[in-house]
C-alpha positions in Angstrom: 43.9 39.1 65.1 44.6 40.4 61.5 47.3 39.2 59.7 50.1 40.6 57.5 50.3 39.3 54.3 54.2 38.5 53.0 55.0 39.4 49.3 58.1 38.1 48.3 60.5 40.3 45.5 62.9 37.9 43.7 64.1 40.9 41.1 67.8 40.9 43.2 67.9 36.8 42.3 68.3 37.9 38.5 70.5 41.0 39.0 73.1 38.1 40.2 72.1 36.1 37.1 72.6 38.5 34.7 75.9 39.9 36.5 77.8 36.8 34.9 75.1 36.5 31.8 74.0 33.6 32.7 71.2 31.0 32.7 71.5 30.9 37.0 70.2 31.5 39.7 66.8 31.0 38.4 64.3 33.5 39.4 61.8 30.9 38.4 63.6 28.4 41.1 63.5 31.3 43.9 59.5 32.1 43.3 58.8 28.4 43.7 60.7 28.2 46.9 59.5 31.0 48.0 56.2 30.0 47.9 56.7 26.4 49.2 57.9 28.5 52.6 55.2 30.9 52.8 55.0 33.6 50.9 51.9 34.7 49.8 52.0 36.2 46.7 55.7 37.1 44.3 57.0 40.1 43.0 58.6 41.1 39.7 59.7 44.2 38.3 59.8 44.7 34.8 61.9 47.5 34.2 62.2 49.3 30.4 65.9 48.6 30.4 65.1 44.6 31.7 68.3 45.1 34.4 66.7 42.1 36.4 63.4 40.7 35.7 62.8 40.0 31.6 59.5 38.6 29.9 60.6 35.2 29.5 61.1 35.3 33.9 57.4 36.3 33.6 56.2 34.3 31.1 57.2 30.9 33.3 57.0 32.3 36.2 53.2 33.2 36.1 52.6 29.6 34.4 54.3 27.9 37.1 52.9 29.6 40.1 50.2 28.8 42.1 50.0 31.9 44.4 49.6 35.2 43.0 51.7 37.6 40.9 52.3 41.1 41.5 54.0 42.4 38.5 54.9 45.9 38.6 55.6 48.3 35.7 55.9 51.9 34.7 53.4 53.5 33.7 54.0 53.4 30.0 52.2 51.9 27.0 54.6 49.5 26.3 54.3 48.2 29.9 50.1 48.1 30.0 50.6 45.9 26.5 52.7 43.5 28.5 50.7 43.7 31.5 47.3 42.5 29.4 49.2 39.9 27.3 51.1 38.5 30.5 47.5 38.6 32.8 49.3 38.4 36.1 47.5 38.7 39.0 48.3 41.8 40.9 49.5 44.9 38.8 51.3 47.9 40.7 52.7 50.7 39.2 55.7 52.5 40.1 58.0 55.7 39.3 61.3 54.4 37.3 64.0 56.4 36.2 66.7 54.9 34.1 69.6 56.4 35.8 68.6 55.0 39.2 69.6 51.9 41.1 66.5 51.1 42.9 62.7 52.8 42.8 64.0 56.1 44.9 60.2 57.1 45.6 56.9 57.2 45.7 55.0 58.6 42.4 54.3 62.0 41.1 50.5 61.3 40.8 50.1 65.0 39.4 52.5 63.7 36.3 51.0 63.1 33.3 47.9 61.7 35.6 45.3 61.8 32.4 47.3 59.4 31.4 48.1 57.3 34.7 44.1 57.6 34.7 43.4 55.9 31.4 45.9 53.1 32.4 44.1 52.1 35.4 40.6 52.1 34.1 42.2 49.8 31.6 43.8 47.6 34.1 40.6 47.9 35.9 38.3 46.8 33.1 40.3 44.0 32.7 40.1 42.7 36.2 43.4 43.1 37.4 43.8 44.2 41.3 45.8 47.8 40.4 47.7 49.4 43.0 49.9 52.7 43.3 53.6 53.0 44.9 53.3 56.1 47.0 54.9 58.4 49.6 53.1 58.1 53.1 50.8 61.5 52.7 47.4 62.2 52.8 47.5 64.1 49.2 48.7 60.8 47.5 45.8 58.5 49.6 43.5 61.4 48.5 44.5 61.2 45.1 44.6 57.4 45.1 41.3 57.1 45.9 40.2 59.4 43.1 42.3 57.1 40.9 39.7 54.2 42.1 42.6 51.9 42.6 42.1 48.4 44.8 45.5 49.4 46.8 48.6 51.6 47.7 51.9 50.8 48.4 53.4 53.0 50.9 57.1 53.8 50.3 59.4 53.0 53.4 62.6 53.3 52.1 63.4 56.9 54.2 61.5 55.4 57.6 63.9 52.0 57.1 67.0 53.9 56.6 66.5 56.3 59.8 66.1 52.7 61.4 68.8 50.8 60.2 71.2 54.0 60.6 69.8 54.2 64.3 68.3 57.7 63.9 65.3 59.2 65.0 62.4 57.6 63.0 59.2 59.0 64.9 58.4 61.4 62.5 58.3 59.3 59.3 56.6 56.5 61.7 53.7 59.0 62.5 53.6 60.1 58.5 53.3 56.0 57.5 50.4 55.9 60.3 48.8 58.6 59.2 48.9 57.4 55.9 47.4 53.8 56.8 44.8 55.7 58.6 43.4 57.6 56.1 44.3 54.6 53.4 41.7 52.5 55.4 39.3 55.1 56.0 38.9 55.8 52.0 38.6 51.6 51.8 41.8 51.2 49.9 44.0 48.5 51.0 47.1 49.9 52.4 50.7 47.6 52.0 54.0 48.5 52.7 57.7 47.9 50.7 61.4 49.4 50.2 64.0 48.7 52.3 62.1 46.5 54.9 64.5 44.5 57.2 63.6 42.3 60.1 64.2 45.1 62.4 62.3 48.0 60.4 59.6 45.3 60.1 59.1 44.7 63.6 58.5 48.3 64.2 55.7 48.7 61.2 53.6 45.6 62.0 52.2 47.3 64.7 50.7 49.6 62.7 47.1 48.5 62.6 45.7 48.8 59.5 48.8 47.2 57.2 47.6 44.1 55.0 50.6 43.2 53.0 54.6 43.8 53.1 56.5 43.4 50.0 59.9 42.4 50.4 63.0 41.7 48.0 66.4 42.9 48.4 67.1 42.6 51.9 65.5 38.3 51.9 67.7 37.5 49.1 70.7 39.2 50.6 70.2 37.8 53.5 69.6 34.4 52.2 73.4 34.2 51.2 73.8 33.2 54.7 70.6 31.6 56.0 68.8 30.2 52.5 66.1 31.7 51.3 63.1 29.5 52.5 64.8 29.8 56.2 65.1 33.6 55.8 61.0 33.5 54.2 59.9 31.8 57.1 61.9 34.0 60.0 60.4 37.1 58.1 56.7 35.3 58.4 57.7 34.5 62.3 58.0 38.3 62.9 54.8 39.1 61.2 52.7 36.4 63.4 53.7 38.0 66.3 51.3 40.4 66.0 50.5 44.2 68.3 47.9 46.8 67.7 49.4 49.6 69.0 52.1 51.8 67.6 55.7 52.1 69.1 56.7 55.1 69.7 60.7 55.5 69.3 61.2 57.4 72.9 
């Protein structure tokens, strides 16, 4: 029996803090709790424009926690300089766009890739695990392995919408498959993250092959109602309950 590793995304516990501009909720608080019920490793993201997560959220969380940190950044100078001053544990990097509201997809690898190139040999040589946020398609595993990147984060923000809007999702489930085959195959380490819900969740754990979901918005909405250590450990619940087959949406 494999198991599914639970990172926990506490970016959405600032975004209320900084709504009012003030000192609470603590995102230090929420990545203490979160790993007292379970989770086994916390995200941040530290965007240019610092909407959610800022350095000083990084600076105590990464000195108080005792699981590891996944920091993710842009891939920008200014971003690697944090990344080796901060030293957290896990580094992915992701697409941002000012204008947006949330990460909108996976990363244009062709996109200044010299560059995206230089940044993870960097990262590399200085012992960080680096992985890429990418759409589920064999180009971007290819391309990731050529990288020489530890992992990839698949995007399943379109798959969880077609499931929470209770449409058709059989396509984008066979793309992610695909995707975590070929992942494996190439001996990267395959995760998933973006819009994951308990019911989208579910579906994707019985893709064989998945070591890791990251999670954020959806477990700090939904603690609002249910607390988020309760809602930590109802998400880890659904992921012990394990299947190595595929559903396929009939």
């Amino acid at each position: 029996m494999s198991k599914i590793r639970l990172g926990v995304n506490i970016d959405h516990v600032a975004t209320v803090r900084n709504a009012r501009g003030e000192s609470y909720p603590s995102p230090l608080r929420a990545a203490m709790l979160a790993q007292k019920s379970g989770a086994e490793s916390i995200t941040i993201h530290l965007r240019e424009d610092r909407r959610h997560i800022r350095e000083l959220d990084l600076k105590e969380i990464k000195s108080k926690l005792k699981i590891p940190l996944n920091l993710e950044i842009a891939a920008t100078k200014e971003m690697l300089n944090i990344a080796l001053k901060s030293k957290p544990d896990y580094i992915c990097i992701v697409p941002e766009k000012r204008q947006e509201l949330t990460t909108e997809g996976g990363l244009n690898l062709k996109h200044r890739s010299m560059f995206l190139h230089k940044l993870i040999k960097k990262l590399k040589k200085n012992k960080f695990r680096v992985s890429l946020f990418i759409e589920p398609s064999s180009k971007d595993i290819k391309k990731s392995h050529e990288l020489n990147v530890d992992c990839v984060e698949i995007h399943t923000g379109k798959f969880c919408n077609l499931v929470n809007d209770n449409k058709s999702y059989s396509h984008e489930l066979k793309k992610i498959k695909k995707a975590v085959i070929l992942g494996n195959k190439l001996g990267l380490e395959v995760h998933a993250g973006h819009g994951l819900t308990f019911k989208s969740a579910k579906i994707l754990k019985k893709i064989k092959g998945i070591k890791e979901f990251n999670i954020g918005h959806f477990l700090v909405g939904e603690s609002i109602f249910e607390g988020l250590g309760r809602t930590i450990k109802k998400f880890k619940g659904i992921l012990r309950k394990w299947s190595c087959s595929v559903l396929v949406q009939t």
